[in-house]
C-alpha positions as CSV (number, residue, x, y, z in Angstrom):
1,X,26.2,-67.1,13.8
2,X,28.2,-63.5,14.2
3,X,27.2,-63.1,10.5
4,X,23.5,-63.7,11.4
5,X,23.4,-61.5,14.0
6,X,25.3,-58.6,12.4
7,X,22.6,-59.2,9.8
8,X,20.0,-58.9,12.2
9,X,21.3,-55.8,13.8
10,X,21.8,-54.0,9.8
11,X,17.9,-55.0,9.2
12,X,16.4,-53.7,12.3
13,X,18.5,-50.7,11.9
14,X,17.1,-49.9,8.4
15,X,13.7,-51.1,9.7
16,X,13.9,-48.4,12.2
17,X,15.4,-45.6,9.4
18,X,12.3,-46.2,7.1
19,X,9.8,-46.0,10.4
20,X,11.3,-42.5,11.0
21,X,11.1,-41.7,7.8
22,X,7.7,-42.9,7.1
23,X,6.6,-40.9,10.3
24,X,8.3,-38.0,9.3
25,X,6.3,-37.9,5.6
26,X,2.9,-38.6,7.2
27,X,3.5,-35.8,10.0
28,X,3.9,-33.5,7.0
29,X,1.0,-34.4,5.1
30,X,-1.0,-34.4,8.4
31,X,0.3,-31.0,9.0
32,X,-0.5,-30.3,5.7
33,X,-3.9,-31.4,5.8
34,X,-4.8,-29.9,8.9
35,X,-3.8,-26.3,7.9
36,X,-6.3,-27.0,4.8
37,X,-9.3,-28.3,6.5
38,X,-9.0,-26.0,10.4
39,X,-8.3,-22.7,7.4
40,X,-5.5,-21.7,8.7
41,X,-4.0,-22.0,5.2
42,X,-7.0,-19.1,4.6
43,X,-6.4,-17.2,6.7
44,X,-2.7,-16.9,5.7
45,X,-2.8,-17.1,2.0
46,X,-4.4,-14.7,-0.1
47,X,-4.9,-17.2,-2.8
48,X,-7.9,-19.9,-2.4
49,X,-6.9,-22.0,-5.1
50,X,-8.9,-20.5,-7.8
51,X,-8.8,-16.9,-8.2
52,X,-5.2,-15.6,-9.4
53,X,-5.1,-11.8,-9.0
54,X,-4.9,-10.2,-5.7
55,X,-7.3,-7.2,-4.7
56,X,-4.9,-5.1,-2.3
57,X,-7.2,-2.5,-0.6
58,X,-5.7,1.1,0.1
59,X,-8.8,2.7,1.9
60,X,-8.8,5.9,4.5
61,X,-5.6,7.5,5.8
62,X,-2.5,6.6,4.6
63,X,0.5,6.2,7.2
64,X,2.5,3.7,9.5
65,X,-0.1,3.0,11.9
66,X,0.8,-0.3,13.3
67,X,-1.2,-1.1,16.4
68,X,-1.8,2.4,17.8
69,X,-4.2,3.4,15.5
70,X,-6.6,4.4,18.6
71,X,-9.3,6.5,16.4
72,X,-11.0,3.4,15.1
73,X,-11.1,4.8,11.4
74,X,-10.4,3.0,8.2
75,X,-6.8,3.7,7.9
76,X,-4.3,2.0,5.3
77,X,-1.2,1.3,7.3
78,X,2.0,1.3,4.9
79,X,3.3,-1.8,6.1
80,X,0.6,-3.9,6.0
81,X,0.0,-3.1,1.9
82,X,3.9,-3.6,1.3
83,X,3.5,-6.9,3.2
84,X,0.4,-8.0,1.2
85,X,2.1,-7.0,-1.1
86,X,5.0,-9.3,-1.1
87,X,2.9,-12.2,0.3
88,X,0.8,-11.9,-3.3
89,X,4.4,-12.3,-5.2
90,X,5.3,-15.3,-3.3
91,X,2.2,-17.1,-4.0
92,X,2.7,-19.2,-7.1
93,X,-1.4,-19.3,-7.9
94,X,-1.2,-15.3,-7.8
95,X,-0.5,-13.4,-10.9
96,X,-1.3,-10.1,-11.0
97,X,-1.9,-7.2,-8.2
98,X,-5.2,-4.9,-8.2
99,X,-5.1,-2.1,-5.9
100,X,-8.5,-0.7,-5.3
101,X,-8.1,3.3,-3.7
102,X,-10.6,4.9,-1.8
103,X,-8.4,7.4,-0.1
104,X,-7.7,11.1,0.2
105,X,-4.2,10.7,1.2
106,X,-2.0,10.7,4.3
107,X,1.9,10.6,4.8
108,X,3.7,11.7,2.1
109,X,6.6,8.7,3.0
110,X,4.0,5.9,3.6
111,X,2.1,6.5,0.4
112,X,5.9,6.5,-1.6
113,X,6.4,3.1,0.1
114,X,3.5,1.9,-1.3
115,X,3.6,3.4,-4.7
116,X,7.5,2.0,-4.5
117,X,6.8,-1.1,-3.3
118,X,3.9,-1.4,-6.8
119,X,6.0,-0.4,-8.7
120,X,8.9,-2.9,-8.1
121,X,6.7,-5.8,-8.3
122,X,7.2,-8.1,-10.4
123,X,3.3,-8.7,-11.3
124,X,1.4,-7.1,-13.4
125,X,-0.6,-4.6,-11.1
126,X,-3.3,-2.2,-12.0
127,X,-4.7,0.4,-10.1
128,X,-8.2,1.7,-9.4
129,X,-9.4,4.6,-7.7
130,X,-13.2,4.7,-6.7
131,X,-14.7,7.6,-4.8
132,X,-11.3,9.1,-4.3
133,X,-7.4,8.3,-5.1
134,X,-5.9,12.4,-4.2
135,X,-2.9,13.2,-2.7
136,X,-1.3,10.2,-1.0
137,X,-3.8,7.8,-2.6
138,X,-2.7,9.2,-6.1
139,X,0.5,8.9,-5.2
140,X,0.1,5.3,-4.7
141,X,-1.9,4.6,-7.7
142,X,1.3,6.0,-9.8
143,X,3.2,2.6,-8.6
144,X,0.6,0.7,-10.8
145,X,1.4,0.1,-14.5
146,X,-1.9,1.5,-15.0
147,X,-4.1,3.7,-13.6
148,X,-8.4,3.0,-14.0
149,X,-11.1,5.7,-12.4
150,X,-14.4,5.9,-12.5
151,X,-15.4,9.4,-14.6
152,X,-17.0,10.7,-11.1
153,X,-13.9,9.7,-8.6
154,X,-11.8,12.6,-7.4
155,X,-8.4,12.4,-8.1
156,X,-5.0,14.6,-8.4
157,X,-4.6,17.3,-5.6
158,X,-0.9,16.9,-5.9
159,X,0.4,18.9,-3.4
160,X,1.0,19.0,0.6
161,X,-0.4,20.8,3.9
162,X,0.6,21.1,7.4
163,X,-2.0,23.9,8.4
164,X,-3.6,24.0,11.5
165,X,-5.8,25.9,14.0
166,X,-4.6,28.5,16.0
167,X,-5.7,28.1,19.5
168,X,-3.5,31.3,20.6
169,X,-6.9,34.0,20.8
170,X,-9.4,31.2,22.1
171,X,-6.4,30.4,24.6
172,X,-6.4,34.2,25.5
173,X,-10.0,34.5,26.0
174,X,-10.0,31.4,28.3
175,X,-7.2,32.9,30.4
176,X,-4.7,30.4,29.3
177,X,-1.0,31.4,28.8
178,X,1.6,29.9,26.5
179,X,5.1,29.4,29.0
180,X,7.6,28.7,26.8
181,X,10.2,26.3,27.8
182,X,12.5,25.1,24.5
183,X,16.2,24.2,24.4
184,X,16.3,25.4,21.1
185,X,15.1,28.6,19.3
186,X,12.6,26.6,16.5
187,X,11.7,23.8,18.8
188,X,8.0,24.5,19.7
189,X,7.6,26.5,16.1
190,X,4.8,24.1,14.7
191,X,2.9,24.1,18.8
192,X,-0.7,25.8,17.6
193,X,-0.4,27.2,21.1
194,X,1.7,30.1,20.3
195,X,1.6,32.5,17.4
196,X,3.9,31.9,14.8
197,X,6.8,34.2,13.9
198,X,7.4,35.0,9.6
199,X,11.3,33.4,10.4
200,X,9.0,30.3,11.6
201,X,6.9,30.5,9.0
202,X,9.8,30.2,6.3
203,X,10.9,27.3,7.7
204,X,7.6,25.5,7.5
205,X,7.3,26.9,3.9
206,X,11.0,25.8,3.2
207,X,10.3,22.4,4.4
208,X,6.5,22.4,2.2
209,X,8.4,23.1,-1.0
210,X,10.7,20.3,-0.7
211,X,8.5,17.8,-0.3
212,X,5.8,19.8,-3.2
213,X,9.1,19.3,-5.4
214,X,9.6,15.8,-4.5
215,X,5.7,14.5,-5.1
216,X,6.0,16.1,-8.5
217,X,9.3,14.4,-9.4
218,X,7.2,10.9,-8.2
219,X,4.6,11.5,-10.2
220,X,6.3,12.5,-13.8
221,X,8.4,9.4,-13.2
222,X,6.1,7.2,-12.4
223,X,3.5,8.6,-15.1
224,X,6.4,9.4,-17.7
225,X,5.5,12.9,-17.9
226,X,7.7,15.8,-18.1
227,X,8.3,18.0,-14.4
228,X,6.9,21.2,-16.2
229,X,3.4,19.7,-17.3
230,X,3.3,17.8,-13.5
231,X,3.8,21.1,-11.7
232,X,1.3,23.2,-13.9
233,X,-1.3,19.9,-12.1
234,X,0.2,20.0,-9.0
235,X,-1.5,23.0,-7.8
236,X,-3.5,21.2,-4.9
237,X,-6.6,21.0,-6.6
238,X,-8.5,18.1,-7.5
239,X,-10.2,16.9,-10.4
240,X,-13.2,14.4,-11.5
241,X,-11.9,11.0,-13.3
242,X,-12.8,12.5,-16.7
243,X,-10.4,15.8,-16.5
244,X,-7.7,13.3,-14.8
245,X,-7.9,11.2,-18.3
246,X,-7.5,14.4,-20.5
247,X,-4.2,15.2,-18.3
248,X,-2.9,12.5,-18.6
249,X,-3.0,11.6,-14.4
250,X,-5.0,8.1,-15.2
251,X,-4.7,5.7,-18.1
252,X,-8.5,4.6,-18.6
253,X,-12.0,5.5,-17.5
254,X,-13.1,2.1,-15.8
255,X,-13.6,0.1,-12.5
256,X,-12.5,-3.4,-11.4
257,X,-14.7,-5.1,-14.3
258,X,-12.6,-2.7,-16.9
259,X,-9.1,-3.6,-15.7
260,X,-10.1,-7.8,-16.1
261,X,-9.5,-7.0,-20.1
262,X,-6.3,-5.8,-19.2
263,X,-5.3,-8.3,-17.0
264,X,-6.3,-11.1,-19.3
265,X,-4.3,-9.5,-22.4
266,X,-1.0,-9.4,-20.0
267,X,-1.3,-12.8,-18.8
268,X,-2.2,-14.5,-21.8
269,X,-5.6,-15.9,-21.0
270,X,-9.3,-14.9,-21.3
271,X,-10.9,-12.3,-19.1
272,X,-13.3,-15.4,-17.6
273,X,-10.2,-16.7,-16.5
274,X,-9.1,-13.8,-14.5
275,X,-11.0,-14.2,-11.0
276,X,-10.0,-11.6,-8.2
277,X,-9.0,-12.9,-4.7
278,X,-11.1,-10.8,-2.7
């Protein structure tokens, strides 16, 4: 009889092991199908099942927005593309990167993190610049492993600004006056409130060159091209897609239709077969 019963109590044990168990599994494929059919799985994935290359948009101002972008513009907050970024690596069904530019630049950093962020991946990406891929939005299209542009788009103007307007003789004629109150001698030097001193003015120039010699150095690395032939480029000016082919700043004339070819030659598989998440 105690052999029975210890039987008993070893059976209903197991009996209740599997029932947890078998709960457990159909929880998971509820959850699963429940993600699938409410879209939450689409509106967390960039893949839908079908297409396999990501189309990363880098449109407006480039910078680290996050949620205080109050001006209601197209902006392209750094963050954000690094995170789409990493989210199209992680996704088994997505195989290359396509980062489409329409932007005439922004912060120097951001658009480094981008074009760093590119250029560690470890998809194929390809980059294409539309109406406009200068400054910052070049900069970011140098993280690519290749560079398309339409022969109209305006790209290059390699180079960086921090001009402003000086309010100091409309200030004047509105009998305004400029009190200044600092704890230190340079701390208000970039206020367009008060003129600017030459010592000021080396500092911003200083500061300008720096970060001039530091976009160049990006850009010959990124584009394997030698500082000298960068700097004679990088004079702030802009050119059409067609003189940014003959220098070397873009790899191909083309759009998103043009880099399918050379998407389908580095994955192995026919340009019908490459289909853009987008």
């Amino acid at each position: 009889m105690r052999q029975t019963a210890r039987q008993q109590i070893v059976f209903l044990v197991l009996a209740a092991v599997v029932a947890l168990l078998a709960f457990a599994v159909g929880l998971w494929w509820f959850g699963r199908w429940h993600d699938e059919w409410s879209g939450y799985n689409a509106s967390t994935k960039i893949g839908d099942g079908h297409c396999n290359v990501a189309v990363i948009p880098v449109a407006g101002e480039i910078g680290f927005f996050g949620n205080h972008n109050e001006q209601g513009s197209q902006v392209a907050d750094a963050d954000d593309v690094v995170s789409t970024i990493h989210q199209a690596e992680a996704e088994s069904g997505i195989r290359g990167i396509l980062v489409r530019i329409d932007s005439p630049g922004g912060g120097p950093v951001a658009s480094r993190v981008i074009a760093d962020a590119l250029k560690r991946s470890s998809l194929p990406v390809a980059a294409v610049i539309r109406e406009s891929g200068t400054s910052g939005g070049y900069i970011v299209a140098t993280g690519a492993n290749i560079i398309f542009a339409d022969p109209m788009s305006d790209v290059g103007s390699i180079g960086v600004t921090q001009s402003y307007v000086d309010n100091v003789e409309k200030n004047r004629r509105d009998g305004l006056n400029y009190v200044p109150l600092v704890s230190a001698r340079y701390k208000d030097y970039r206020d367009p409130n008060k003129p600017l001193t030459e010592e000021e003015r080396a500092l911003i120039e200083r500061d300008l060159k720096i970060a001039h010699d530091q976009l160049i150095k990006v850009v010959a690395e990124n584009r394997k091209l030698s500082l000298g032939d960068v700097a004679k480029l990088a004079d702030g000016s802009s050119m059409p897609g067609t003189l940014a082919l003959e220098s070397k700043l873009i790899d191909a004339l083309g759009d998103q239709d043009s880099a399918r070819s050379w998407f389908a030659k580095q994955l192995g598989i026919s340009t019908v077969e490459v289909r853009y998440c987008e």
